[in-house]
Legacy VTK file of the C-alpha trace (Angstrom):
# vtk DataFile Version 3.0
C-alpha trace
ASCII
DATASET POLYDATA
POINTS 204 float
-7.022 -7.645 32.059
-7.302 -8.742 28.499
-4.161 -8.640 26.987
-3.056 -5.591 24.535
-1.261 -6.386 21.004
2.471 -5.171 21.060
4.701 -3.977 18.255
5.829 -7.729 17.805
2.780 -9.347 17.757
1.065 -6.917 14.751
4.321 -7.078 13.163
3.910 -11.175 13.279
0.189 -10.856 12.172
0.976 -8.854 9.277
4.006 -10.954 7.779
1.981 -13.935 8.040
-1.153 -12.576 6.195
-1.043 -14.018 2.408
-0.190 -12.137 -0.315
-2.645 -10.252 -2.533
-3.794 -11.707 -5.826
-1.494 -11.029 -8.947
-3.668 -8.456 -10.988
-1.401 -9.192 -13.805
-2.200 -12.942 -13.777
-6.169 -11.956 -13.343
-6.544 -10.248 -16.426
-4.214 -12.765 -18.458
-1.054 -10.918 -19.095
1.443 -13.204 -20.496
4.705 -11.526 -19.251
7.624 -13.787 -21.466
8.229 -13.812 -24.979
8.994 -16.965 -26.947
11.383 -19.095 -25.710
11.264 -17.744 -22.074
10.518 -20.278 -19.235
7.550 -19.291 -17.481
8.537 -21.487 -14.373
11.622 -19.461 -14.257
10.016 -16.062 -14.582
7.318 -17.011 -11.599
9.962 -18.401 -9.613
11.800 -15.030 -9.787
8.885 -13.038 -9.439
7.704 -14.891 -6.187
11.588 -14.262 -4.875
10.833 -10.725 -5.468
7.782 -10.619 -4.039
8.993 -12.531 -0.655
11.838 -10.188 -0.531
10.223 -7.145 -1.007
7.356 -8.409 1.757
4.582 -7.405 -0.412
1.391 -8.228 1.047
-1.377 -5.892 -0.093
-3.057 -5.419 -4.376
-0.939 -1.929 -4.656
2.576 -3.690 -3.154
2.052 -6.641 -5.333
1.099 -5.138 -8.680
4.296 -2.623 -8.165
6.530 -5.461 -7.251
5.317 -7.152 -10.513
6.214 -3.663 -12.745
9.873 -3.881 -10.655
10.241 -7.580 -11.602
9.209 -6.646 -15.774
11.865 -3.783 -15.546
14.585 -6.237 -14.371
13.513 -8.831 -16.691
13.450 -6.484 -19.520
17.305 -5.311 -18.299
18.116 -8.707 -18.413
16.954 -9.643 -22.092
18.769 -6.295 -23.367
22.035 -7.376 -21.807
21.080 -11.239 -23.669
20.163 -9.791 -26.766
23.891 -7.590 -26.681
25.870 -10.718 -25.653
23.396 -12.405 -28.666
24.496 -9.561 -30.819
28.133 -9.661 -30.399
28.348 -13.431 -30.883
26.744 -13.363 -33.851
29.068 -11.009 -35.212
32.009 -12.233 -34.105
30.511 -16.079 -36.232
30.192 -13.903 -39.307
33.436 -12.056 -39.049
35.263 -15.421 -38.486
33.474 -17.697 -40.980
33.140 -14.383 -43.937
36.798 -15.122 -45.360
36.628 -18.895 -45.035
36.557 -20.194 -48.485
32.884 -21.614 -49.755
33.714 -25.103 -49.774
34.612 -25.070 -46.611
32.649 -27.282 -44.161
32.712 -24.545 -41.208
29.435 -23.017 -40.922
28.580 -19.707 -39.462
25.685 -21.444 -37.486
27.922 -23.770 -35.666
30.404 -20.893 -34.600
27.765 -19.135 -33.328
26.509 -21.918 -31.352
30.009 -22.603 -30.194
30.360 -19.495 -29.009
27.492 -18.954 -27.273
27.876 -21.998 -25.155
31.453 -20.170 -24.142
33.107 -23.314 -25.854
36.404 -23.356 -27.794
35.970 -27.022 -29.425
38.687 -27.576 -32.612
36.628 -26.350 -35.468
36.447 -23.199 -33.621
40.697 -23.091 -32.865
40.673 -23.443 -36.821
38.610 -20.854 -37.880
40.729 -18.858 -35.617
43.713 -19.747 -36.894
42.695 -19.442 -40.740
41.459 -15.964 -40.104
44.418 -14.867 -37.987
42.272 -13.724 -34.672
42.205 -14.853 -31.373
38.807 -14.544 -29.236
39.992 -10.939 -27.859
40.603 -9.862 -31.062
37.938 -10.886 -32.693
35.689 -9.828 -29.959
37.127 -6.354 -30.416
36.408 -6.700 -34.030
32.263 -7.493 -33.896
31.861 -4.612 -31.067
33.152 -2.081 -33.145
30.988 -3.289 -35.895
28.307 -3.207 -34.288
28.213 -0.552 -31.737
25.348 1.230 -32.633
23.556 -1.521 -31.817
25.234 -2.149 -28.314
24.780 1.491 -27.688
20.609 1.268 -28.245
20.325 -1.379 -26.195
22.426 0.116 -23.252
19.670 3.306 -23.743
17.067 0.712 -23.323
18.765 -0.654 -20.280
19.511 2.964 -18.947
15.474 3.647 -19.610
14.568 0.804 -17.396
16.811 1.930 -15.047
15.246 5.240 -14.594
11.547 3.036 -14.608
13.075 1.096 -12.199
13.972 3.919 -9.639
10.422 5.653 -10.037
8.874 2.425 -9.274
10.619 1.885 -6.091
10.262 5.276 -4.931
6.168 4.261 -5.556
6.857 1.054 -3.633
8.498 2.572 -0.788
5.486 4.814 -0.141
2.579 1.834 -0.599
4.615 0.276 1.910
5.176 2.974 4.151
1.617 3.929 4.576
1.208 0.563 5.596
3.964 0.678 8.037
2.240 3.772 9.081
-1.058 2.288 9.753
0.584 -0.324 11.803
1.806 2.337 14.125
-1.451 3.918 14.455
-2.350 0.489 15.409
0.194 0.269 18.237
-0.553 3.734 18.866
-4.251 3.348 19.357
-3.251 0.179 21.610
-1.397 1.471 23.869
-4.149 4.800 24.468
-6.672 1.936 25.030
-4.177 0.325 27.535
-3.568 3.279 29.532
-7.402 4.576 29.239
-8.071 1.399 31.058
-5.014 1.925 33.710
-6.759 5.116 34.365
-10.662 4.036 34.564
-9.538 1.163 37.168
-7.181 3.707 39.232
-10.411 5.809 39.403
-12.599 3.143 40.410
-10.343 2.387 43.143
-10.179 5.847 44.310
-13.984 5.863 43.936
-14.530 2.829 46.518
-11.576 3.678 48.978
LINES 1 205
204 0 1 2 3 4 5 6 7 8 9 10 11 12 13 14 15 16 17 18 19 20 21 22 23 24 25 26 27 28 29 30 31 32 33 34 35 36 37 38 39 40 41 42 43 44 45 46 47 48 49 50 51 52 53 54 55 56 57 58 59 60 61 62 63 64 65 66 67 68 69 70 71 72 73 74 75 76 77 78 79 80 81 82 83 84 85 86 87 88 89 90 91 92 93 94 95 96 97 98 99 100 101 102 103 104 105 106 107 108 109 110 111 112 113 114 115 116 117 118 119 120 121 122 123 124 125 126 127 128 129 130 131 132 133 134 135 136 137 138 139 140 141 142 143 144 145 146 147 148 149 150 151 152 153 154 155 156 157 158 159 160 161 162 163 164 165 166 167 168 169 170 171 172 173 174 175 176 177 178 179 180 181 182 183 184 185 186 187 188 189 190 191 192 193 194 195 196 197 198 199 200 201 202 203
């Protein structure tokens, strides 16, 4: 009796089968901006992919739209923390006296490296702040800005959501067609259990 695929053994077959083709990456789409590592981007993308077990054109092109949503999120929250900082240099260096040989640049760079070095203790301690205060200071100034991008975050978010709900059904209806699968095994198992019972019957 030849022997009937199980559950398991389609389940094995289909997490082995290659991924489709990135449709993105066929028609060209360059998906960073200046500056962006590309070998970062694909290396997060594949992660995606892997974890979300996309396999087919539909799962893979909506695991690529999940993947630009999160990467988007994540440059809004860089470009707030960007924001801030470079506040927070021009609030500090904006009543140092002209002459002086702290630069605005430099702060900035300090401070987004999340380094205190000693020019940056003295510009604190000429302008009378410490790095809570003057933290305090640039989000106030610029909290329109920090409130557009958390709207562009909270759009994504709402992207986000729709596009899983799209992923979970691509990837349902394959689930589904697996258990027609199994399904339409185990029929063809038991159709044969019942044409060899028969022929027994027939010859006793």
């Amino acid at each position: 009796m030849n022997e009937q695929p199980t559950s398991d053994s389609i389940q094995s077959n289909s997490i082995k089968v290659a991924a489709a083709p990135s449709i993105s990456r066929l028609l060209g789409v360059v998906p960073i901006l200046p500056g962006e590592s590309a070998d970062l981007y694909q290396a997060s993308l594949d992660a995606l992919i892997e974890e979300l077990g996309a396999r087919s054109v539909l799962q893979v092109y909506l695991a690529e739209k999940i993947h630009e949503c999160l990467w988007w999120m994540r440059r809004y929250e860089e470009q707030k923390r960007a924001t801030v900082t470079t506040e927070m240099a021009s609030e500090l260096t904006s009543g140092l006296f002209s002459n002086s040989r702290i630069s605005e640049t430099e702060i900035r760079n300090t401070l987004m490296a999340n380094k205190v070095d000693n020019v940056l203790k003295k510009a604190l301690k000429t302008q009378e702040h410490t790095l809570e205060s003057l933290r305090q200071v640039a989000m106030a100034g610029r909290q329109s800005d920090i409130l557009q991008l958390d709207q562009q975050i909270a759009l994504q978010t709402k992207i986000l959501a729709a596009l899983q709900a799209s992923y979970e059904v691509a990837f349902n209806r394959k689930t589904n067609v697996e258990r027609l699968q199994l399904q339409n095994a185990l029929i063809r198992r038991n159709l044969h259990s019942i044409e060899v019972d028969a022929e027994e019957l027939s010859q006793a």
